[in-house]
PLY file of the C-alpha trace (Angstrom):
ply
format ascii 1.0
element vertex 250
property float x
property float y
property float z
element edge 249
property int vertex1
property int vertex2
end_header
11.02 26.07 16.76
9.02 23.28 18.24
10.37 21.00 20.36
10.91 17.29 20.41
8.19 16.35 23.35
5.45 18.72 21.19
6.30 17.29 18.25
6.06 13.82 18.95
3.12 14.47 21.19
1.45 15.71 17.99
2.72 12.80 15.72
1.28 10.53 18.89
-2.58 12.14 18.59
-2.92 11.98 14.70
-5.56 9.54 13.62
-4.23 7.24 11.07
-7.37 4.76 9.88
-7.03 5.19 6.13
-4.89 5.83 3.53
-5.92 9.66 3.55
-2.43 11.59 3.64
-3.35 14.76 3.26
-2.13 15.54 6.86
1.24 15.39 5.30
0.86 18.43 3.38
3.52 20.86 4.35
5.29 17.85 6.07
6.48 15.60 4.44
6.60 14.98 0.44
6.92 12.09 -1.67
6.94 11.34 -5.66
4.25 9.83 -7.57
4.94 6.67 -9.51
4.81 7.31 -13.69
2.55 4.90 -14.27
-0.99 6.97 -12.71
-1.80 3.92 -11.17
-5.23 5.39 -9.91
-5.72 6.02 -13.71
-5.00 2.60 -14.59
-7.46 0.98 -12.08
-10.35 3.19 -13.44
-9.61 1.93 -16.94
-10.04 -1.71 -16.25
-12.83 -1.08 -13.55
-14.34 0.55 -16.36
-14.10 -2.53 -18.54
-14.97 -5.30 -15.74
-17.90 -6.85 -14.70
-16.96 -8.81 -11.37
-14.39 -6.83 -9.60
-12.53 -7.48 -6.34
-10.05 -5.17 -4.85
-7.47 -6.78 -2.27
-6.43 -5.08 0.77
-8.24 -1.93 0.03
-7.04 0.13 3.58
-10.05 2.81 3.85
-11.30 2.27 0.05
-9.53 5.67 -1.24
-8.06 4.66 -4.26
-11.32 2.73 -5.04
-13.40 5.06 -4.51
-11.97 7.07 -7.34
-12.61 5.31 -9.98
-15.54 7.23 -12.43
-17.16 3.65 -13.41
-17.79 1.03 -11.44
-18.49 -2.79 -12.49
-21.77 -4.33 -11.74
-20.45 -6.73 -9.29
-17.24 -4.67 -7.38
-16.20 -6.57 -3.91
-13.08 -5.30 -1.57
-11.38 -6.72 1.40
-9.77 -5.90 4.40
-8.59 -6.96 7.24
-8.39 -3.59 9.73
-11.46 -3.66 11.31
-11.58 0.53 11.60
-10.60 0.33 7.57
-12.55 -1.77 6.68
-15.43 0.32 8.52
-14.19 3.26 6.36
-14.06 1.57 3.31
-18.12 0.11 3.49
-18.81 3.83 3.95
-16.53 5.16 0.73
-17.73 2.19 -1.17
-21.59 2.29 -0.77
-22.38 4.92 -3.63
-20.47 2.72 -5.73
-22.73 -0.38 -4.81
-19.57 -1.65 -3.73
-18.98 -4.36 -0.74
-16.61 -4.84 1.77
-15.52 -8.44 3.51
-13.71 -8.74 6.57
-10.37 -11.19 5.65
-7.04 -10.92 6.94
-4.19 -10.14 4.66
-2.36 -14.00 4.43
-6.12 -15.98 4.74
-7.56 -17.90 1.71
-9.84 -15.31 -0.15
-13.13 -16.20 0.58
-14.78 -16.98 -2.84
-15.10 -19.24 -5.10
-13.16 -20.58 -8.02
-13.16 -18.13 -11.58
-15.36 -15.96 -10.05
-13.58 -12.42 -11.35
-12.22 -11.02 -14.40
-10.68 -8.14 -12.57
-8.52 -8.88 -9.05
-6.47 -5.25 -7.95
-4.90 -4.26 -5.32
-2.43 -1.05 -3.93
0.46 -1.91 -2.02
-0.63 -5.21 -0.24
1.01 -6.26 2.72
1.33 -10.00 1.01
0.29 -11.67 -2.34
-1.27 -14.86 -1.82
-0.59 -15.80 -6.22
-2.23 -19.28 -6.08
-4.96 -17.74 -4.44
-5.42 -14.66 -7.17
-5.07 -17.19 -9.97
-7.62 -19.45 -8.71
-10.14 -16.59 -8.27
-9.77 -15.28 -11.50
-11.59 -16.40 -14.53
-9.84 -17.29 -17.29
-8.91 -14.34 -19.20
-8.98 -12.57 -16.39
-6.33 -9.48 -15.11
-4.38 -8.93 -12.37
-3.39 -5.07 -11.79
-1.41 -4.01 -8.66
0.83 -1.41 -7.67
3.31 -2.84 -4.61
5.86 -2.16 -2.16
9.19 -2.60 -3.98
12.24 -3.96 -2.08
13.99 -1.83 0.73
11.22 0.69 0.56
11.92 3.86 3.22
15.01 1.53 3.84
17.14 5.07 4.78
14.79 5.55 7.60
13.81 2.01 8.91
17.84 1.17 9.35
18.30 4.99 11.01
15.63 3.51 13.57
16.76 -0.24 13.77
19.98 -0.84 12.36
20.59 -2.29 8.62
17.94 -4.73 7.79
17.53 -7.83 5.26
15.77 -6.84 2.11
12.60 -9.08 1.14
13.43 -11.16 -1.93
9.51 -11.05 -2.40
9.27 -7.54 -3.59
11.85 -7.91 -5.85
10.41 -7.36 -9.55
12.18 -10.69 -10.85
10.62 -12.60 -7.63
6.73 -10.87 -8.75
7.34 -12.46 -11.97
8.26 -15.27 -10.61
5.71 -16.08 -8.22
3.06 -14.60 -10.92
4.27 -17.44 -13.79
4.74 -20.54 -11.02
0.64 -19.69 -10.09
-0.23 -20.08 -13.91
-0.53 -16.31 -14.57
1.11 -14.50 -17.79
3.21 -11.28 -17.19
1.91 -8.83 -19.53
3.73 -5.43 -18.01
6.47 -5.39 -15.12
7.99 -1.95 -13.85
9.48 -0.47 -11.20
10.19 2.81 -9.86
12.47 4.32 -7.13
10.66 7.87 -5.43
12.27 10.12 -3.05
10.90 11.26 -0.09
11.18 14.09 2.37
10.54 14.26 5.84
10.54 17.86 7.34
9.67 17.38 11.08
9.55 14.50 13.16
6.32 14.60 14.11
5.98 13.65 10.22
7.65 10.60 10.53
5.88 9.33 13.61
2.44 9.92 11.68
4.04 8.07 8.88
5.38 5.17 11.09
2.29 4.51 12.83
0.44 4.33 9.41
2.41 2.60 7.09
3.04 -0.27 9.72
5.13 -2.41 7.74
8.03 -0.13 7.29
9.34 -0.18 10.47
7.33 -3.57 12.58
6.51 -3.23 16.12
7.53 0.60 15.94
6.11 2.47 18.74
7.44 6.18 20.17
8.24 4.71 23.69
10.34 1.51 21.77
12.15 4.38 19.48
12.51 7.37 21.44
16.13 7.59 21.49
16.69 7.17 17.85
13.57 9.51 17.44
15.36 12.27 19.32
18.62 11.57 17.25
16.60 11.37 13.76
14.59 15.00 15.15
18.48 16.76 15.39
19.67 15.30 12.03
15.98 17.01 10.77
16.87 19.99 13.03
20.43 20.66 11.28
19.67 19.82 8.05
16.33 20.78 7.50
15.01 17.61 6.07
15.28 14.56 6.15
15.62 12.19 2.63
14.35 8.56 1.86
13.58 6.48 -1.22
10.22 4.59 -1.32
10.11 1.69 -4.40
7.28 0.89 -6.22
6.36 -2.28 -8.83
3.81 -2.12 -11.34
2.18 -5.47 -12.08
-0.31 -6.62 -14.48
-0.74 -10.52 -15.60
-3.54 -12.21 -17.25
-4.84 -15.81 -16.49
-4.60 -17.48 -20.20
-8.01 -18.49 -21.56
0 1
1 2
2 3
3 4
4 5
5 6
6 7
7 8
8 9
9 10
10 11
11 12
12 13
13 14
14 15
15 16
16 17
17 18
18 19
19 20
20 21
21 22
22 23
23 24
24 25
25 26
26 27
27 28
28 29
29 30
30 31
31 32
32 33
33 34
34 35
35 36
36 37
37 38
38 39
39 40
40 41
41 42
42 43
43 44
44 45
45 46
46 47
47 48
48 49
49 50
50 51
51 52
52 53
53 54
54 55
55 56
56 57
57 58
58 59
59 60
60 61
61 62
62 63
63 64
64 65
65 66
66 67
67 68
68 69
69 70
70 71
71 72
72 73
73 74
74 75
75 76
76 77
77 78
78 79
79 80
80 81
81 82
82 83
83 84
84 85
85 86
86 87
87 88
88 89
89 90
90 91
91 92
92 93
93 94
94 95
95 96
96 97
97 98
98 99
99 100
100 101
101 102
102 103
103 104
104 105
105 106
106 107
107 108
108 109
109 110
110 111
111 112
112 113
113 114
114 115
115 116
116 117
117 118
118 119
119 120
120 121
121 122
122 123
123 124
124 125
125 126
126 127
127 128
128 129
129 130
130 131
131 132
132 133
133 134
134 135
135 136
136 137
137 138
138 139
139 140
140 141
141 142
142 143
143 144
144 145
145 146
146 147
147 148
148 149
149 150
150 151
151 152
152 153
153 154
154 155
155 156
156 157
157 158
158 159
159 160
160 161
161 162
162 163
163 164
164 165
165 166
166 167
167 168
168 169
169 170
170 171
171 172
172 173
173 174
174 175
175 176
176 177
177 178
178 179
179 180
180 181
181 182
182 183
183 184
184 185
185 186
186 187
187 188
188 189
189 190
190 191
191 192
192 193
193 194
194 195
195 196
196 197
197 198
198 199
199 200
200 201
201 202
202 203
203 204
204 205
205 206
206 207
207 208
208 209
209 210
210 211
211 212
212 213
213 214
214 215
215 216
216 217
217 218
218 219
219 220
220 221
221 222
222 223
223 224
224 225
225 226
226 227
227 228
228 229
229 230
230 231
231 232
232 233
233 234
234 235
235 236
236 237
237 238
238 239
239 240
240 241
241 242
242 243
243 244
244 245
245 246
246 247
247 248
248 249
């Protein structure tokens, strides 16, 4: 068996620019949402004309898509994403602007009839209803509330859970910015961590599950977490998910 200091030396050296987590293989597992949300975003790409896709990490998901509309724009706010996303977007004819995850979005008024986005860190509403056109759709897939919560209180304690993910606040916030709720669901996924070098890939690249976590901060309750993995072979968390699609009336 491996020990701690190798194991956390490798979880230290993994690049993690990207939503690519195919290094997990073997690793660590996690369920896929019933909704195919990749399949969803290639149906209305398919029907769009002037797409923009919000906080889209290293353009992955995008990139997927078999048909893209003749005016498709991204953001993003990581400068090495964003560098990975121009490249994955090109053959698509696709663009990608620099802007930070709570800044205005930097275009005009009714200017798309397709706004998406995949797990964004926030949801500026007023500022997706006032870039849509009317008639327009909005079709994201977010963090749901207490996501990875088993492993972000063994590392910190018991936390608050964000009334903003919350399915009843999305439709909330949604209606208040003028938008119409058209489907709203929610899904609870387990997840498996098998060695701890797994989990210190995974902290360092989905940032917002445990804030400020670095190895030398968490090292203790790293070593801890790596002999609960040790005894019991794995190690099990829940990750949340919320499907939302609303429509700017006409």
């Amino acid at each position: 068996m491996r020990t701690f200091d190798e194991l956390i030396a490798e979880g230290s050296a993994v690049p993690v620019e990207g939503w690519d987590f195919s290094w997990f293989t073997g690793r660590a597992t996690e369920q896929r949402p019933p909704w195919g949300y990749a399949d969803l975003l290639g149906r209305q790409m398919a029907g769009a004309r002037r797409a923009v896709d919000l906080q889209t990490g290293g353009g992955e998901v995008l990139a997927g898509i078999a048909s893209a509309p003749p005016l498709l724009v991204a953001t993003e706010g990581w400068p090495p994403n964003a560098a990975l996303a121009a490249r994955r977007l090109a053959p698509l004819g696709g663009r990608v602007l620099r802007s930070a995850e709570d800044a205005d979005l930097p275009f005009v008024d009714d200017c798309f009839d397709l706004v998406t986005s995949r797990h964004p860190t926030v949801v500026r509403w007023p500022e997706v209803a006032r870039v849509l056109a009317p008639g327009g759709t909005y079709l994201s897939q977010q963090i749901g509330p207490d996501s990875v919560g088993e492993l972000r209180d063994f590392l910190t304690g018991p936390q608050p859970v964000r009334d903003d993910q919350r399915p009843e606040w999305i439709r909330a916030a949604a209606t208040d910015a003028g938008l119409r709720v058209v489907d709203l669901r929610s899904a609870t996924l387990r997840m498996e961590f098998f060695d701890i070098a797994a989990v210190v890939v995974f902290l360092r690249k989905v940032v917002w599950t445990v804030p400020g976590f670095t190895v030398e901060r968490f090292r203790d309750r790293l070593a801890a977490l790596h002999r609960r993995i040790a005894a019991d072979g794995v190690f099990v968390a829940h990750s949340r998910r919320v499907l939302v699609q609303a429509c700017r009336p006409r």
